[in-house]
C-alpha positions in Angstrom: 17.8 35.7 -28.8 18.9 33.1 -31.2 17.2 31.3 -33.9 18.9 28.2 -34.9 17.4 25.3 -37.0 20.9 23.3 -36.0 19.7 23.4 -32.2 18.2 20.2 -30.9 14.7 20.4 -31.8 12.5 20.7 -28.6 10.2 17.4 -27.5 7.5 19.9 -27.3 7.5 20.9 -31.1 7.8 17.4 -32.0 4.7 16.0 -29.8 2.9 19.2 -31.5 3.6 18.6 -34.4 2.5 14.9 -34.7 -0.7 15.5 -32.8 -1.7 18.2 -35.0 -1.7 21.0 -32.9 -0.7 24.4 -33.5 0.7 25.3 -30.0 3.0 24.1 -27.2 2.0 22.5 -24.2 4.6 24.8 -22.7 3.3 27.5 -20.6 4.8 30.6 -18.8 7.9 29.9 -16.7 8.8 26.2 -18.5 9.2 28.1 -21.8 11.5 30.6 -20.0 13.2 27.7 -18.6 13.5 25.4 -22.4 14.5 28.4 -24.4 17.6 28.9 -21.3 18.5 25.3 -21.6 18.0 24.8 -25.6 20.3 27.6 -26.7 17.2 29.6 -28.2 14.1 29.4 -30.5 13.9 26.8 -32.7 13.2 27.3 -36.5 10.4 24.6 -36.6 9.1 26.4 -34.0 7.9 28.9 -36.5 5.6 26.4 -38.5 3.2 26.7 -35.3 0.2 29.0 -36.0 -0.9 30.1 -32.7 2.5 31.8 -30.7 0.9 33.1 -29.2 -0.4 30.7 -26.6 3.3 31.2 -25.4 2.8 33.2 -22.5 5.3 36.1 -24.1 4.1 38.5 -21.3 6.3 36.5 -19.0 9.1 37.5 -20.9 8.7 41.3 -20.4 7.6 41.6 -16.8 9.6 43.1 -15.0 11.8 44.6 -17.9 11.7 48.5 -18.2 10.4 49.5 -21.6 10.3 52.7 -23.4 7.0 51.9 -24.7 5.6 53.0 -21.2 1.7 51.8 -22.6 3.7 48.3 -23.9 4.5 48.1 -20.2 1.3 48.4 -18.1 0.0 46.4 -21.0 2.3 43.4 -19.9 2.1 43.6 -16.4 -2.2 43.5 -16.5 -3.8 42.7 -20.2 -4.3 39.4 -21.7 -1.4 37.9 -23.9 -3.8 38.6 -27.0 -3.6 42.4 -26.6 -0.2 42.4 -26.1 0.4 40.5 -29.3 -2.5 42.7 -31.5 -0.8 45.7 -30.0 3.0 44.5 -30.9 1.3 43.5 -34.6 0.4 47.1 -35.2 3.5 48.9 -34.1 3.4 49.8 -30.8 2.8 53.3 -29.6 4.2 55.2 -32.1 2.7 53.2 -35.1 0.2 51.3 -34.1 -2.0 53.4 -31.8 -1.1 56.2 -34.6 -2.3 54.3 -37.5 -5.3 53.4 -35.7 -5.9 57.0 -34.5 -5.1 58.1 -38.0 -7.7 55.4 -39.4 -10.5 56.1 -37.0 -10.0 59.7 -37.4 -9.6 59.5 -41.3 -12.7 57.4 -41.2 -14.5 60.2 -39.0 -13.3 62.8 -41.0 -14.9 60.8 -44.4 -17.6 60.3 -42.5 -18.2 64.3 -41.9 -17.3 64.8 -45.6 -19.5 62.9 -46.5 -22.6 64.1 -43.9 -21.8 67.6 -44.9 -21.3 67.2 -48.6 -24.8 65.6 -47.9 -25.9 68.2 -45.8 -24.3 70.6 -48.6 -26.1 69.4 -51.2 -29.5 69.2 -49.4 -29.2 72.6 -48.4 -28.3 73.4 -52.0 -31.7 71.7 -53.0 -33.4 73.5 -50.6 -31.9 76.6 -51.4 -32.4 76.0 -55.2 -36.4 75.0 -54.3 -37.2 78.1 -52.0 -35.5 80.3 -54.8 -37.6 78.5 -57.8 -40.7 78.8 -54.9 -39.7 82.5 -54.5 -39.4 83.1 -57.9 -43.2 81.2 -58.4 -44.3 83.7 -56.2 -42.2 86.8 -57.1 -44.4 90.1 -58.2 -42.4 92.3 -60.6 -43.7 95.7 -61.4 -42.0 97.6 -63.4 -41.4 102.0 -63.4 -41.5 103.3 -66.8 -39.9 106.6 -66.7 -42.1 109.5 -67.4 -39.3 110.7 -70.3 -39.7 107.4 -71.8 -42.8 107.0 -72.0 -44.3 108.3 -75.8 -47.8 109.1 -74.5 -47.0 110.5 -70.9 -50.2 112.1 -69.0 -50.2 115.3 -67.4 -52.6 116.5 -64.8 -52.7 120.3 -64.1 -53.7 121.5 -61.0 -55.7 124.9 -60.1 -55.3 127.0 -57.4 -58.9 126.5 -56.5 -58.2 123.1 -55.2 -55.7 124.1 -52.5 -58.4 124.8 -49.8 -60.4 122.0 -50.7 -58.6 119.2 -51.4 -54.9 119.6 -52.4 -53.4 116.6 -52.8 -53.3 113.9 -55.6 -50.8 111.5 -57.4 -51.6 109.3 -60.3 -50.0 106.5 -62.9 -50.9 104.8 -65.2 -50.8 100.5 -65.2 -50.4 98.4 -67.9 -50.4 94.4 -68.1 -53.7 94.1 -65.4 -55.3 91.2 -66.4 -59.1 91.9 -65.6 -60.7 89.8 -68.3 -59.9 86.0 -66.4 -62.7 85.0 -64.5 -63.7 87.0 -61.5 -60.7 89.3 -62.0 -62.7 91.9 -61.9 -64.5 91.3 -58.9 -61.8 90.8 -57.2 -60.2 94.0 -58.1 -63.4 96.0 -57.0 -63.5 94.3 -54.0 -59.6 94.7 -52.9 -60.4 98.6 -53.6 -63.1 98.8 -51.5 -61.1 97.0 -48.7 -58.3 99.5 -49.2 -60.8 102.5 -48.6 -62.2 100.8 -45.1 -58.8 100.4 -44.2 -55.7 102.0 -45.1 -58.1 105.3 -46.0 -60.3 105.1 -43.1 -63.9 105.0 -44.9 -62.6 107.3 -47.2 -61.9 110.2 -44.8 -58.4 110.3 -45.3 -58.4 109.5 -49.5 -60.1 108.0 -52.3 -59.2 106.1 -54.6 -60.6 106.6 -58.3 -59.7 104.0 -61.2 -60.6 104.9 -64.8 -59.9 103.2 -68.1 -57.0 104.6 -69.9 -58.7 104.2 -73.5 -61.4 106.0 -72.2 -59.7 108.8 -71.0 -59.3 112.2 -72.9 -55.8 113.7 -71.8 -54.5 116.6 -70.7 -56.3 116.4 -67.5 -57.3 118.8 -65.0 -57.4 119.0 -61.0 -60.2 121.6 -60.3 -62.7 122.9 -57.9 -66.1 124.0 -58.9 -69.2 125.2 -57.3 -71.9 122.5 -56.7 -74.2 124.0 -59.0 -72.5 124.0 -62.0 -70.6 120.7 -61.4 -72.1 118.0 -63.3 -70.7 114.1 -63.4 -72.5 110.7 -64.5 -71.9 108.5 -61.3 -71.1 105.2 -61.4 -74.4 102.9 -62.3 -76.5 106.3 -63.2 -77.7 109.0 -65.3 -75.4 112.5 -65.2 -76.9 114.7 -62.3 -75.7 118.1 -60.7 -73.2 117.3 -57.5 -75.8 119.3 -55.2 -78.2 116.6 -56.7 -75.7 113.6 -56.0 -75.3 114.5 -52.9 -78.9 115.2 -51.6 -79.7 111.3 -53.0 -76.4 110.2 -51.4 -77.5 111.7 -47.9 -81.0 110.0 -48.0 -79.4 106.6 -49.0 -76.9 107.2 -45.9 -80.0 107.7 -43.5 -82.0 104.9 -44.7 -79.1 103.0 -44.7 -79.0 103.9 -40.8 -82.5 103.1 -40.0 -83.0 100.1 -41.2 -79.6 98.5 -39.7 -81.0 100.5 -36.3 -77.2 101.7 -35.9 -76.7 105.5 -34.2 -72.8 105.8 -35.8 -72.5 107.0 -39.5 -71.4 104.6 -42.1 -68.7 105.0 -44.6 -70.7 106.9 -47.1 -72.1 109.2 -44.5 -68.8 110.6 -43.2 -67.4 110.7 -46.5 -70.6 113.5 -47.3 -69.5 114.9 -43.9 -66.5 116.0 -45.8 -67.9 118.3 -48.3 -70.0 120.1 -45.5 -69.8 123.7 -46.0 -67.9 123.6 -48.7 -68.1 126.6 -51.4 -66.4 124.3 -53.9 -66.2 120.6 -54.6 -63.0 118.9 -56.1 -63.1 117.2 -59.3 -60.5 116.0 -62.3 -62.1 117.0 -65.5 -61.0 115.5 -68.9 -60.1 117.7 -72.1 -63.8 117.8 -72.7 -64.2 119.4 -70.0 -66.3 116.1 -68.5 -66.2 115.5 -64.7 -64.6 112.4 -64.6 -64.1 112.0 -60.8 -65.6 113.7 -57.7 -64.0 112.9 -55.0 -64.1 111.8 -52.3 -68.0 110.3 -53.6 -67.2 108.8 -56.5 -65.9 108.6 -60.5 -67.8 108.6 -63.6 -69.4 105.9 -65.7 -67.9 107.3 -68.8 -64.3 106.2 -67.6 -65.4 103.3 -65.5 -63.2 100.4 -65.7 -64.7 97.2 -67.3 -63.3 93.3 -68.0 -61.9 94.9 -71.5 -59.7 97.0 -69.8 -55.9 97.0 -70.7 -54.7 100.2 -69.3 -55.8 101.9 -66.0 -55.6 105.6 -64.7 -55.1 105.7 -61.4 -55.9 108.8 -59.0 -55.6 109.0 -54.9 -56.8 112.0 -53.5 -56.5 113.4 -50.3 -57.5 116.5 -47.5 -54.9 115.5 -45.3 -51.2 115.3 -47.1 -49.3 114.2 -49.8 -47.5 111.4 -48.2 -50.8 109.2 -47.4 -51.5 109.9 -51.1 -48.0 108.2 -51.9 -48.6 105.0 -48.7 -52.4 104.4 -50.4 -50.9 104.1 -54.0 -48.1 102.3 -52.9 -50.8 99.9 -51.1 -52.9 99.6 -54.3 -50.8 99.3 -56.8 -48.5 95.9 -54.6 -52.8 94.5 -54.3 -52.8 94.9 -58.0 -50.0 92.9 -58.5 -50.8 90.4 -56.2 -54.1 89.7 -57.5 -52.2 89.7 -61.1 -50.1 87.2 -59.9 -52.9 84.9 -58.5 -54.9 85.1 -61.8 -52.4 84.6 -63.6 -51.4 81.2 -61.7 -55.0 80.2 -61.6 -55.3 80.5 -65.5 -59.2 80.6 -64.6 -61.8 80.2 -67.7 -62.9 83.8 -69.1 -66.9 83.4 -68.1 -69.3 85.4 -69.8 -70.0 89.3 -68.5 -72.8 92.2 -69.3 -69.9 94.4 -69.4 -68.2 92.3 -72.5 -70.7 93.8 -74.4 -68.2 97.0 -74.0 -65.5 95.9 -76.2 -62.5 98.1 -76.5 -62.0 98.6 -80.1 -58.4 97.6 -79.5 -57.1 94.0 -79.8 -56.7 92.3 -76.3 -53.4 91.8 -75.6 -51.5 88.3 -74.8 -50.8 88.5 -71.3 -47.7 85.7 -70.9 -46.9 87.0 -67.4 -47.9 88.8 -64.5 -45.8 91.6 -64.5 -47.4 95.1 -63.9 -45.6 98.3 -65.6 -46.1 101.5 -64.1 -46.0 104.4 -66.3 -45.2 107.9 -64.1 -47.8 110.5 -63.9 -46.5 114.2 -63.4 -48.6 116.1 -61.3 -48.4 120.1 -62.2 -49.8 123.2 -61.1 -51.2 125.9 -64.1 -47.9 126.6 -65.0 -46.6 123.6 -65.9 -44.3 123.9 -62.5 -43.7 120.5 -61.0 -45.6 119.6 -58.1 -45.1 115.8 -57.7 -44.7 112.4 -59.8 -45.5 109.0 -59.0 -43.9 106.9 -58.8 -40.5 108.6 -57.6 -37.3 106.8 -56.7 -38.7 106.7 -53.0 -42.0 105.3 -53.9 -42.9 101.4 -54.0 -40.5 100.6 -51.6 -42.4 98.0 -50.4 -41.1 95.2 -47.4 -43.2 92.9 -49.2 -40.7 90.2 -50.0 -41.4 88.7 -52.8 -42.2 92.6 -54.7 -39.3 93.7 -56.9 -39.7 97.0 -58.5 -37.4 97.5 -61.1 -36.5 100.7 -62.5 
């Protein structure tokens, strides 16, 4: 369609221009009509802002158009979305670009959410590790070979009928000597023995103080007469002695909580009935240092000086529950290591710091626990068992590492 500025210039434009406005007064069909009987558009016609109150949509009905959306658009949408829709291209450009836009925009939009979602789970992830690490127990295996002052514990053939099984270690870095440490330790071991060793009738646990303990050791069974041992809290008595004060404790015990079942202590005694010979571990001295399953001796007896404990599960029944009730002791120790050693609790005065080890205490600056293995042997040096083995310690408790 032509676009002549020599065309006679339309009364229209002129009346527009001088009243001000920026459209015809020409609508629909009359512009159809001018634009037949002028020739074309006009160039002044251009100078008008608003076009598009010139009903263009008359122009295209009934016209086929490639642009099949351009089409249904003419013949049913108002002149303004035919115009915005023409502005941006058509089909092919417009709804494109703004398709492209929208789904660029979207697609920032998701960056940006999961670079935001990213980095918050990176956070996270980087606060539950630092929480994980907060809360991680180590204890660590030293290796029996590497280990300058290793303990040995023979074992007779006496014991095989009596009580045959035991495992022991050594533990360094328990911090006993913060607060009620102690306490707490004592307390967690009796727990253990309710529990995981059934009042005792499946195995006892014995701790001793390392410094106090004269190495090599011995797993033996001697007759109750000759056996002597200082309990814990008394004076050093014959076992058949121990045991007669034991059993009336057990019965008053009984009487006045008016109970008919047998306590704890009672069926542990129930153990050594009819027994020829009672198991004990005896130190190079040949001192009783444990009788179990009653109890270990004051001369080894583990006090808030402590640095390095013996350890020593016993059992009637196997090896393995030996193994599970170490395993279960030693993951209690390091948990209670861990919590005093976050609590940082005020050392308080104790009777039993009067008992100072004549060895500096050391500076504990974590809570790791290292295990040193104990090989268990029978009277020819022949390997019976160690602890801890490869197999040993492995724990499900989460936050435990046991490195080796």
């Amino acid at each position: 369609m032509a676009e002549v500025s020599s065309l006679n210039i339309w009364p229209e434009i002129e009346k527009a221009e001088n009243e001000n406005r920026r459209e015809l007064v020409l609508q629909g069909s009359a512009v159809h009509k001018k634009i037949q009987s002028s020739g074309g558009f006009h160039a002044r016609l251009y100078s008008l802002s608003l076009l598009n109150y010139l009903e263009i949509s008359q122009y295209f009905k009934g016209n086929k158009l490639k642009d099949k959306r351009l089409e249904k658009m003419v013949n049913g949408c108002q002149t303004k979305s035919v115009l915005d829709y023409l502005r941006a291209g058509g089909r092919e450009k417009g709804k494109g670009k703004q398709q492209d836009g929208e789904v660029s925009e979207k697609l920032d939009g998701v960056r940006n959410i999961s670079k935001k979602k990213s980095g918050a789970k990176q956070k996270g992830r980087k606060e539950a590790e630092e929480v994980d690490e907060l809360k991680r127990m180590v204890v660590r295996v030293l290796h029996v070979s590497k280990a300058p002052s290793a303990v040995t514990v023979k074992v007779s053939a006496g014991v095989k009928d009596v009580r045959p099984y035991i495992v022991c270690c050594i533990v360094k870095g328990m911090n006993l000597r913060q607060g009620n440490a102690l306490k707490r330790f004592l307390v967690a071991q009796t727990k253990l023995h309710d529990e995981i060793c059934a009042k005792r009738t499946t195995a006892t646990i014995a701790t001793h103080d390392l410094g106090l303990l004269k190495a090599p050791l011995l797993y033996d069974a001697r007759p109750p007469d000759t056996l002597k041992i200082a309990p814990l809290g008394r004076k050093e008595m014959k076992a058949t002695e121990l045991l007669k004060m034991l059993q009336e404790e057990a019965d008053e015990q009984r009487k006045q909580k008016k109970r008919q079942n047998v306590s704890g202590l009672h069926k542990s005694l129930q153990l050594l009935d009819g027994k020829d010979l009672y198991p004990c571990l005896i130190d190079s001295e040949d001192h009783v240092v444990s009788f179990p399953p009653i109890t270990n001796s004051e001369r080894t007896k583990i006090k808030r000086s402590t640095q390095e404990l013996f350890l020593e599960v016993t059992s009637s029944s196997s090896l393995q529950i030996c193994k599970d009730v170490m395993d279960a002791l030693i993951i209690k120790m390091a948990e209670l290591n861990k919590l005093a050693f976050d609590a940082k609790e005020d050392v308080g005065s104790d009777e039993e710091m009067d008992v100072i080890s004549d060895r500096p205490a050391e500076d504990l600056t974590s809570s790791e626990l290292t295990v040193l293995q104990v090989k268990v042997v029978d009277i020819d040096g022949n390997l019976k068992v160690v602890y801890p083995s490869k197999t040993d310690l492995m724990s499900d408790v989460s936050n435990l590492t046991a490195v080796r």
